[in-house]
N, C-alpha and C positions, 0 to 999 in steps of 0.2 A: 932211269935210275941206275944207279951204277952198283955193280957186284959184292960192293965191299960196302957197301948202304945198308941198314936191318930194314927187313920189308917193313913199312908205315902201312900200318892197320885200320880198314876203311867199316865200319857198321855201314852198311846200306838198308834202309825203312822204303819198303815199296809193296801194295798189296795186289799191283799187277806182276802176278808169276811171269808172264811171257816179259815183263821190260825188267822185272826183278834179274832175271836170265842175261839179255842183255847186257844189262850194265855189271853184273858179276862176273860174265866172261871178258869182257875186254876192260876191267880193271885184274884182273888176274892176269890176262896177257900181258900186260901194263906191267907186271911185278909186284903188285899189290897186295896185302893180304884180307880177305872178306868174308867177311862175317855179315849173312844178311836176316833180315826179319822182315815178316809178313806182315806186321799190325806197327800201333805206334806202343800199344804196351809193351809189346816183345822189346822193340829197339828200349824204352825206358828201363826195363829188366834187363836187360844184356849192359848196357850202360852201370849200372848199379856192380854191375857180379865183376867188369872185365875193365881195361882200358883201350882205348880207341884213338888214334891219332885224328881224325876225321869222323863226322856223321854226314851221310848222304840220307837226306828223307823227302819221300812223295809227301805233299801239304797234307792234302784230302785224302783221306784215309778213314775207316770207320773205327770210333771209338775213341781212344788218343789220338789226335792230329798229327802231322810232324809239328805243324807250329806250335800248339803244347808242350811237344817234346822241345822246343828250340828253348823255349820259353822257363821250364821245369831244367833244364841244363845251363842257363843265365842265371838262374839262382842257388844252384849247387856250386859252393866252393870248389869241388875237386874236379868238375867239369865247366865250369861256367868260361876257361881259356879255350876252351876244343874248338875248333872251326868246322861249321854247320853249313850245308850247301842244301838248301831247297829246291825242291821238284817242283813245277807247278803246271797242271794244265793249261792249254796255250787259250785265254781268255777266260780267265779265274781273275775274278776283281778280288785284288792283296794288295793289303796296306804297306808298298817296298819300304817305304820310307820307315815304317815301324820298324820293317825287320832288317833292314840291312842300317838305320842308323842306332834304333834304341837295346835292339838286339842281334848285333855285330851278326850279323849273318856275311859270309866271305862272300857268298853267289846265289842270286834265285836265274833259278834253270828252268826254261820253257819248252814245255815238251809241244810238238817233236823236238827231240835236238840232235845231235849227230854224236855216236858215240867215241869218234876221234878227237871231238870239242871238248866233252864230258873229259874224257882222260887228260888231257892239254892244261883244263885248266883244275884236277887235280893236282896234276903234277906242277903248276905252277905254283898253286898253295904253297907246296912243300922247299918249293927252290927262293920263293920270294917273300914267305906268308902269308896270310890271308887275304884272300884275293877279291878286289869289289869290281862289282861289274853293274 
């Protein structure tokens, strides 16, 4: 990202603290600015109160899902353009096809995944827009 860029504001939804860690340090390395939440209500509340250029959210999650949140943010005018990148456990049967044609999801991310990749193809988002994988 370059110097004279305003930092692009990332929510991240993850209710594993030790990957929530992860991924909030090396998008901050990244130049990022992050804002994270433990649940999916949190991220839906933080969404309501702030604006976010990006949502990063764990699917499976207790209570509000991130797919809920993907889903409740498709139908809010004033966020339903934001680009949503999904976390998924690596063998979680998810309907892609749902989420990445009916609800523009830019990327579902299979964890493990490497957080060099993760930021790569943030930062692709932002230099190319939404990005489908």
């Amino acid at each position: 990202m370059s110097t004279t860029e305003p930092h692009k504001r990332i929510l991240v939804a993850e209710d594993n603290v030790a990957m929530l860690g992860v991924i909030r340090y090396n998008l901050d390395k990244a130049g990022f600015d992050v804002t994270t939440a433990k649940t999916g209500q949190t991220a839906w509340d933080l969404l309501q109160q702030d604006t976010f250029d990006l949502l990063i959210t764990d699917f499976q999650m207790p209570g509000l899902t991130g797919g809920e949140v993907c889903e409740r943010i498709r139908r809010d005018p004033r966020l339903a353009q934001m680009p949503v990148f999904l976390l998924t456990a690596k063998g979680l049967e998810l309907d892609e096809d749902y989420y990445l044609r009916q609800l523009s999801v830019g990327a579902i991310i299979t964890k493990p995944f490497s957080p060099r990749e993760l930021v790569q193809t943030v930062q692709s988002c932002f230099v190319e827009g939404v990005v489908r994988v």
